[in-house]
Chimera marker file (.cmm) of the C-alpha trace (Angstrom):
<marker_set name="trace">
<marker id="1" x="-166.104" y="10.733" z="-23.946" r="1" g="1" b="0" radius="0.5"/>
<marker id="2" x="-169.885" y="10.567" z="-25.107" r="1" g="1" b="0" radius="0.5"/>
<marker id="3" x="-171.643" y="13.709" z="-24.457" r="1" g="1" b="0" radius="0.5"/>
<marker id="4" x="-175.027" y="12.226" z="-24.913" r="1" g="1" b="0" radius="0.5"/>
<marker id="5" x="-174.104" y="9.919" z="-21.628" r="1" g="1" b="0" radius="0.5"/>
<marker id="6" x="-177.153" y="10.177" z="-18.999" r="1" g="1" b="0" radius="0.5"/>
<marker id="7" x="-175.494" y="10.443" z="-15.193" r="1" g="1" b="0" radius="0.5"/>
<marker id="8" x="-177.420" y="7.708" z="-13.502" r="1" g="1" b="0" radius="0.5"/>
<marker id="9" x="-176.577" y="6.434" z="-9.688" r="1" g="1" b="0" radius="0.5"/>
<marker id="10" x="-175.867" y="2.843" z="-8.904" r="1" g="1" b="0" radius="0.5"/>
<marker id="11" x="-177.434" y="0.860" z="-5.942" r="1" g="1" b="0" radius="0.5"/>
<marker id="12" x="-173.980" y="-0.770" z="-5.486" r="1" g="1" b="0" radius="0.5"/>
<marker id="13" x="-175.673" y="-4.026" z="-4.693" r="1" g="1" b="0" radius="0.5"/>
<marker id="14" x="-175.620" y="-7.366" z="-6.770" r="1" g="1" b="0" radius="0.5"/>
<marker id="15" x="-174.898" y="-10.852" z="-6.661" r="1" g="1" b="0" radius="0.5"/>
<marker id="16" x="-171.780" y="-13.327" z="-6.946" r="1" g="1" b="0" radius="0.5"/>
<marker id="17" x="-171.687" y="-14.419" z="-11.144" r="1" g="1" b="0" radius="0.5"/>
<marker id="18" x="-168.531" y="-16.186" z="-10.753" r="1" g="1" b="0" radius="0.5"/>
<marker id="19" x="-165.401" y="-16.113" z="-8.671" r="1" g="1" b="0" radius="0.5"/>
<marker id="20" x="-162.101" y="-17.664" z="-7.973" r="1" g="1" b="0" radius="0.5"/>
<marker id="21" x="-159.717" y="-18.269" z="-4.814" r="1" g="1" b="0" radius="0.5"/>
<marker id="22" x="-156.008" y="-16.387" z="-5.235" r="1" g="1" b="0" radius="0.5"/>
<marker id="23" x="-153.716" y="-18.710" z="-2.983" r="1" g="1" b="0" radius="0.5"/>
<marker id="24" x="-150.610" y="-17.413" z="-4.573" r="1" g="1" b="0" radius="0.5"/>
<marker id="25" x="-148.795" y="-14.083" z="-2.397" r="1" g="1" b="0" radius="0.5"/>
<marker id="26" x="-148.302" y="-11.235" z="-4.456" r="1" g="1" b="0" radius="0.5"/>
<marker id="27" x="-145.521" y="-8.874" z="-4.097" r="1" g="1" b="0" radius="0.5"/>
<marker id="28" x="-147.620" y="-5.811" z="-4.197" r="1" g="1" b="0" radius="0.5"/>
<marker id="29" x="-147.547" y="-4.378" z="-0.662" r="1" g="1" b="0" radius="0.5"/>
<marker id="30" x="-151.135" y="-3.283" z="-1.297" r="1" g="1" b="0" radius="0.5"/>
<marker id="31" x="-152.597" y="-7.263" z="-1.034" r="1" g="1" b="0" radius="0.5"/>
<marker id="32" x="-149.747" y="-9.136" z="0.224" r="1" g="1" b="0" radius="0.5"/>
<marker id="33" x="-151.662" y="-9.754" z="3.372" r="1" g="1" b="0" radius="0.5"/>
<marker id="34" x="-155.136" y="-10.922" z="1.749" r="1" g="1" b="0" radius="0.5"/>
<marker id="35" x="-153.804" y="-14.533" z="0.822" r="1" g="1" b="0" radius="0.5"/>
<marker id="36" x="-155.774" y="-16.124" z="-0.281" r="1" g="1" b="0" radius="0.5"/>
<marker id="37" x="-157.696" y="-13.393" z="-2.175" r="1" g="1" b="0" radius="0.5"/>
<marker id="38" x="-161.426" y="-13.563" z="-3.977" r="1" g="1" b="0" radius="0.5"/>
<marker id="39" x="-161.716" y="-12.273" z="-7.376" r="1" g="1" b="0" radius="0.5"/>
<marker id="40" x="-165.024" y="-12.256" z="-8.528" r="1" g="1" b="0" radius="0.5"/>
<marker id="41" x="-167.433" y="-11.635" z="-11.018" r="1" g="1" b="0" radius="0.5"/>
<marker id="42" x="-170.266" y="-9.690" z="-9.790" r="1" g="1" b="0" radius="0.5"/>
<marker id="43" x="-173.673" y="-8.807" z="-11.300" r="1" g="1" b="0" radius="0.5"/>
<marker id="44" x="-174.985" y="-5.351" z="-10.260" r="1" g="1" b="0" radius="0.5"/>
<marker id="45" x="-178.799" y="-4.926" z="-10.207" r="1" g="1" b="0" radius="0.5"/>
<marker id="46" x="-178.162" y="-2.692" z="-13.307" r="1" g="1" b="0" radius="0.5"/>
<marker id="47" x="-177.928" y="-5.730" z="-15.206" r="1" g="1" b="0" radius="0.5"/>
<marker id="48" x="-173.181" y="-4.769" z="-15.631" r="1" g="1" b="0" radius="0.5"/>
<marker id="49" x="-170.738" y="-7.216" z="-14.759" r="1" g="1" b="0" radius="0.5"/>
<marker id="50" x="-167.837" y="-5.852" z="-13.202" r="1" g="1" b="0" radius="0.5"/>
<marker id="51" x="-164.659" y="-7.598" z="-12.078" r="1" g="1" b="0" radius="0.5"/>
<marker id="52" x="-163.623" y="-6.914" z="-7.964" r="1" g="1" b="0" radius="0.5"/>
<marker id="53" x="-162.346" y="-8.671" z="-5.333" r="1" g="1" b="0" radius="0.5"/>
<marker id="54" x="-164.720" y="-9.926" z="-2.645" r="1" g="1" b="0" radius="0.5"/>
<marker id="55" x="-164.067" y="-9.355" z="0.866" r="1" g="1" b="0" radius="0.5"/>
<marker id="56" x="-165.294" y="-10.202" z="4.528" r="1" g="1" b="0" radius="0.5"/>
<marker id="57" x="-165.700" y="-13.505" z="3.682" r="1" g="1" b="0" radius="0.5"/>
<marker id="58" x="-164.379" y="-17.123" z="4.415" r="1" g="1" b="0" radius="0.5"/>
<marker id="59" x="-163.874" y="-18.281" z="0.336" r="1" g="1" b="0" radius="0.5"/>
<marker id="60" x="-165.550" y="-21.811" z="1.844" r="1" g="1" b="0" radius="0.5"/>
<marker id="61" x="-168.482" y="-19.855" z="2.399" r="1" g="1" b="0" radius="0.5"/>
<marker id="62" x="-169.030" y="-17.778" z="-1.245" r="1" g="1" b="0" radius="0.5"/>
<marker id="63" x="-172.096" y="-18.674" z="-3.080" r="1" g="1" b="0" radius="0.5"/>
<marker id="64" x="-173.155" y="-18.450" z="-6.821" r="1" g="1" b="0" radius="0.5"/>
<marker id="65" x="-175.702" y="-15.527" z="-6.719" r="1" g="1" b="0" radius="0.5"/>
<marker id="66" x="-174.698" y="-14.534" z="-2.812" r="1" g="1" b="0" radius="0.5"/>
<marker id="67" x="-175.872" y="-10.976" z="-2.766" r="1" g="1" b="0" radius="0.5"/>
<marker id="68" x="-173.404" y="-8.486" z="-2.044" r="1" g="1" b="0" radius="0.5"/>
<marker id="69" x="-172.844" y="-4.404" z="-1.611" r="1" g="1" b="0" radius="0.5"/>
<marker id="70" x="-169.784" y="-2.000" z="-2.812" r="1" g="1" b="0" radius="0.5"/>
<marker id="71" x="-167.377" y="-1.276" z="0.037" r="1" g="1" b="0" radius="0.5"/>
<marker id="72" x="-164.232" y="0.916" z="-0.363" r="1" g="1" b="0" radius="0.5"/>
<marker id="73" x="-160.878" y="0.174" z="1.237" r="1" g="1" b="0" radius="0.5"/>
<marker id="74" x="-157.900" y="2.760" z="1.900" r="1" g="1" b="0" radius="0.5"/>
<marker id="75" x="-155.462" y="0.125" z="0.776" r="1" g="1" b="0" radius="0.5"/>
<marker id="76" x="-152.336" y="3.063" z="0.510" r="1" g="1" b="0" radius="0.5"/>
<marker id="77" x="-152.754" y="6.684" z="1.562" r="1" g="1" b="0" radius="0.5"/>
<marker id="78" x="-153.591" y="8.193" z="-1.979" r="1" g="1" b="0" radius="0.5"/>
<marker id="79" x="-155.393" y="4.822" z="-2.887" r="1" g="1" b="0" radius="0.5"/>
<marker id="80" x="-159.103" y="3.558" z="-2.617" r="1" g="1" b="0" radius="0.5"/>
<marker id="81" x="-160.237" y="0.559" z="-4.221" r="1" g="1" b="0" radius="0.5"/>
<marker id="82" x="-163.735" y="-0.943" z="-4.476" r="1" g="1" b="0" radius="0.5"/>
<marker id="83" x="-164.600" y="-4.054" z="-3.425" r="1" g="1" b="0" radius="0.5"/>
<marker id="84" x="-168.287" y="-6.366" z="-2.813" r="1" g="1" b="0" radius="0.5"/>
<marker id="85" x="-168.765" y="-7.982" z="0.574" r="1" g="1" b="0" radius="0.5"/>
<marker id="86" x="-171.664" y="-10.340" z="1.524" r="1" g="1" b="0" radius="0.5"/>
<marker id="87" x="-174.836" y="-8.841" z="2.991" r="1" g="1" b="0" radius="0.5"/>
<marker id="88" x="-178.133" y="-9.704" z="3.973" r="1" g="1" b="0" radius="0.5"/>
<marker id="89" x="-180.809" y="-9.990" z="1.389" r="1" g="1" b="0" radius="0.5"/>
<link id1="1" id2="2" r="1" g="1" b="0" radius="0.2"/>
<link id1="2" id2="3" r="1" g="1" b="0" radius="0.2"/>
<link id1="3" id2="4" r="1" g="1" b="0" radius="0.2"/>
<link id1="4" id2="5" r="1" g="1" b="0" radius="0.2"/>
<link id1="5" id2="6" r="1" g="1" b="0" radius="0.2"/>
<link id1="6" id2="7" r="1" g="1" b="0" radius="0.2"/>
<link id1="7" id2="8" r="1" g="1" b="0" radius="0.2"/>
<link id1="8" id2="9" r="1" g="1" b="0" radius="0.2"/>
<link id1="9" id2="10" r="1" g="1" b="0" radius="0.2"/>
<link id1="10" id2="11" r="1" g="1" b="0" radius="0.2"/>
<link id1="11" id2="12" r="1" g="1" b="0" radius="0.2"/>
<link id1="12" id2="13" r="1" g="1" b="0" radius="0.2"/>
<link id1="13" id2="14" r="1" g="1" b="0" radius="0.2"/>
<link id1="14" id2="15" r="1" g="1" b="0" radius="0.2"/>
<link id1="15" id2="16" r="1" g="1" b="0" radius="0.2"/>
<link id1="16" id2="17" r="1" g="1" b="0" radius="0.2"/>
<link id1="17" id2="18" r="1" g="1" b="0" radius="0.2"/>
<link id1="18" id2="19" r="1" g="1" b="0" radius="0.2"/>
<link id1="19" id2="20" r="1" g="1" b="0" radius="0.2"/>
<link id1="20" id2="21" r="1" g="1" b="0" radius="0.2"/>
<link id1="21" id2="22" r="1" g="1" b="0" radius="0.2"/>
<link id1="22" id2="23" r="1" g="1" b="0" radius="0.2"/>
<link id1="23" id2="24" r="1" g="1" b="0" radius="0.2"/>
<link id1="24" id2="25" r="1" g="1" b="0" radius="0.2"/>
<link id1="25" id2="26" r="1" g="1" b="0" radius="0.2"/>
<link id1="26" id2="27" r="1" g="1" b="0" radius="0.2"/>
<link id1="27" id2="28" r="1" g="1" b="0" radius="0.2"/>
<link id1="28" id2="29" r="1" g="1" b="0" radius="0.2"/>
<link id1="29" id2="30" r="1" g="1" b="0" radius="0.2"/>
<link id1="30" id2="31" r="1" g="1" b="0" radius="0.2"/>
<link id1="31" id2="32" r="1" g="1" b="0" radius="0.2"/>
<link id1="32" id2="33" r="1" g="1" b="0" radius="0.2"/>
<link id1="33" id2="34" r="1" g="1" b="0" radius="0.2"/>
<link id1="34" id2="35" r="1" g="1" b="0" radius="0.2"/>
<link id1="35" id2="36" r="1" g="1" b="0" radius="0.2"/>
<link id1="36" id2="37" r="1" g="1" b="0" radius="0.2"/>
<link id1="37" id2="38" r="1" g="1" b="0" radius="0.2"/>
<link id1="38" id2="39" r="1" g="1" b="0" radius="0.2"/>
<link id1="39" id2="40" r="1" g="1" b="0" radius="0.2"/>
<link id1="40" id2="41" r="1" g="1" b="0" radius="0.2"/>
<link id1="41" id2="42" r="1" g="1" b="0" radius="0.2"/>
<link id1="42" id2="43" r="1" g="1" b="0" radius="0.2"/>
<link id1="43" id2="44" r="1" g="1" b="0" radius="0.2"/>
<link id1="44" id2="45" r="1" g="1" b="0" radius="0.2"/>
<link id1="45" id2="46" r="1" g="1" b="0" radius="0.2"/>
<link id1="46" id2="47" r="1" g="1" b="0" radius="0.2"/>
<link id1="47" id2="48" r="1" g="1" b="0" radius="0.2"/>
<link id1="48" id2="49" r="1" g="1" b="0" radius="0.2"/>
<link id1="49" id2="50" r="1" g="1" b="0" radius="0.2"/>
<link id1="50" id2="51" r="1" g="1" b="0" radius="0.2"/>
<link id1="51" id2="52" r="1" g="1" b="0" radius="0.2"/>
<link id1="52" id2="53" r="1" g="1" b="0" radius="0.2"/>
<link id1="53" id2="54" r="1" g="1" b="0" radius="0.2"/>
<link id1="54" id2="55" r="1" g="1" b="0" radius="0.2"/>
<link id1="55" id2="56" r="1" g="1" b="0" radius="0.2"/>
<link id1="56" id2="57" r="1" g="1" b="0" radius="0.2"/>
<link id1="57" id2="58" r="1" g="1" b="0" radius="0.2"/>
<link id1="58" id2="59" r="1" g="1" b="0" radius="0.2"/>
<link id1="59" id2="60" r="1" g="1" b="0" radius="0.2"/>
<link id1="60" id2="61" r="1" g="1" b="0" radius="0.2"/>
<link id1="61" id2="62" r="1" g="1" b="0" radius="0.2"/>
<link id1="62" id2="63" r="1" g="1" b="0" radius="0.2"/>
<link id1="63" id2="64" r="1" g="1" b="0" radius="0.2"/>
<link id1="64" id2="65" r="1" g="1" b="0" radius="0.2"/>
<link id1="65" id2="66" r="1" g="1" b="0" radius="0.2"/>
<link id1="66" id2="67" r="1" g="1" b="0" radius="0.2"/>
<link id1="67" id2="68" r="1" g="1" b="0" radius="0.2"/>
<link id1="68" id2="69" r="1" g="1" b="0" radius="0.2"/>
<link id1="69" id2="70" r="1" g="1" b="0" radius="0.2"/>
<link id1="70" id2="71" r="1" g="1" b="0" radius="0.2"/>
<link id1="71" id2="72" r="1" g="1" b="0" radius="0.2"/>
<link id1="72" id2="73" r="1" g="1" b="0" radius="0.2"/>
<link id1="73" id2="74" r="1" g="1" b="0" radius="0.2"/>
<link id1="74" id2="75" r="1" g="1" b="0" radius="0.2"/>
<link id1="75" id2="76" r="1" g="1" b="0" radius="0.2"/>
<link id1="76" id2="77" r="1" g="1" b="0" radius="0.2"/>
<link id1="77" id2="78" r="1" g="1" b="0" radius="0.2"/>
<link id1="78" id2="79" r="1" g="1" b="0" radius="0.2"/>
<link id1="79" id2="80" r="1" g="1" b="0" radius="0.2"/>
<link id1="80" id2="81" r="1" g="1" b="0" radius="0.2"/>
<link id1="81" id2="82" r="1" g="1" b="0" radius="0.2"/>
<link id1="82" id2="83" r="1" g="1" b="0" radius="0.2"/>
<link id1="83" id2="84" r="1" g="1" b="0" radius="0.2"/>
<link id1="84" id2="85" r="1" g="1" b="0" radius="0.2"/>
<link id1="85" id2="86" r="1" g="1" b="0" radius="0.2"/>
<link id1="86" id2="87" r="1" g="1" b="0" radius="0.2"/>
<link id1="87" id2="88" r="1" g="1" b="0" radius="0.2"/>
<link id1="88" id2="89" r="1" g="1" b="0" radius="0.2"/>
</marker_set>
C-alpha cells in the first residue's frame, strides 16, 4: 500500500469505451439470470478505465461513448457488486 496515496472521491459517471454481449449461461447462481450479460469497458470522467458489467439496458440499444453512472446490486446477501447503467447526459 502507498502511503503517499491522496483519498480523492469519484463522480461515478463516464461513458461506454467498449463492450461486448455474454449470450452464453453461466453456472454461477449470482448471473445465471442476466443472459445475455454486458461487459463493458467504461471511461470514468477521471480519465480510468475500469471493467463492469452494464445494466438496465437492451444490448441493441448500447452506444460507444453512452454516458453512464455507478449502481450497486445485492447480487447474494454478503455480496455487492458495481455496475454502470445508462443515464441522461
Amino acid at each position: 500500500m502507498c502511503r503517499e496515496a491522496d483519498g480523492r472521491t469519484a463522480s461515478g459517471r463516464g461513458g461506454v469505451f467498449s463492450w461486448i454481449v455474454v449470450r452464453h449461461p453461466s453456472p454461477r447462481e449470482i448471473v445465471a439470470d442476466q443472459v445475455p450479460d454486458i461487459v463493458a469497458l467504461i471511461e470514468r470522467e477521471e480519465g480510468v478505465r475500469i471493467a463492469s458489467n452494464l445494466v438496465n439496458i437492451d444490448p441493441g440499444d448500447v452506444s460507444d461513448g453512452m454516458p453512464v453512472a455507478v449502481t450497486f446490486r445485492h447480487v447474494a446477501p454478503d455480496r455487492i457488486l458495481h455496475a454502470f447503467e445508462p443515464v441522461d447526459d
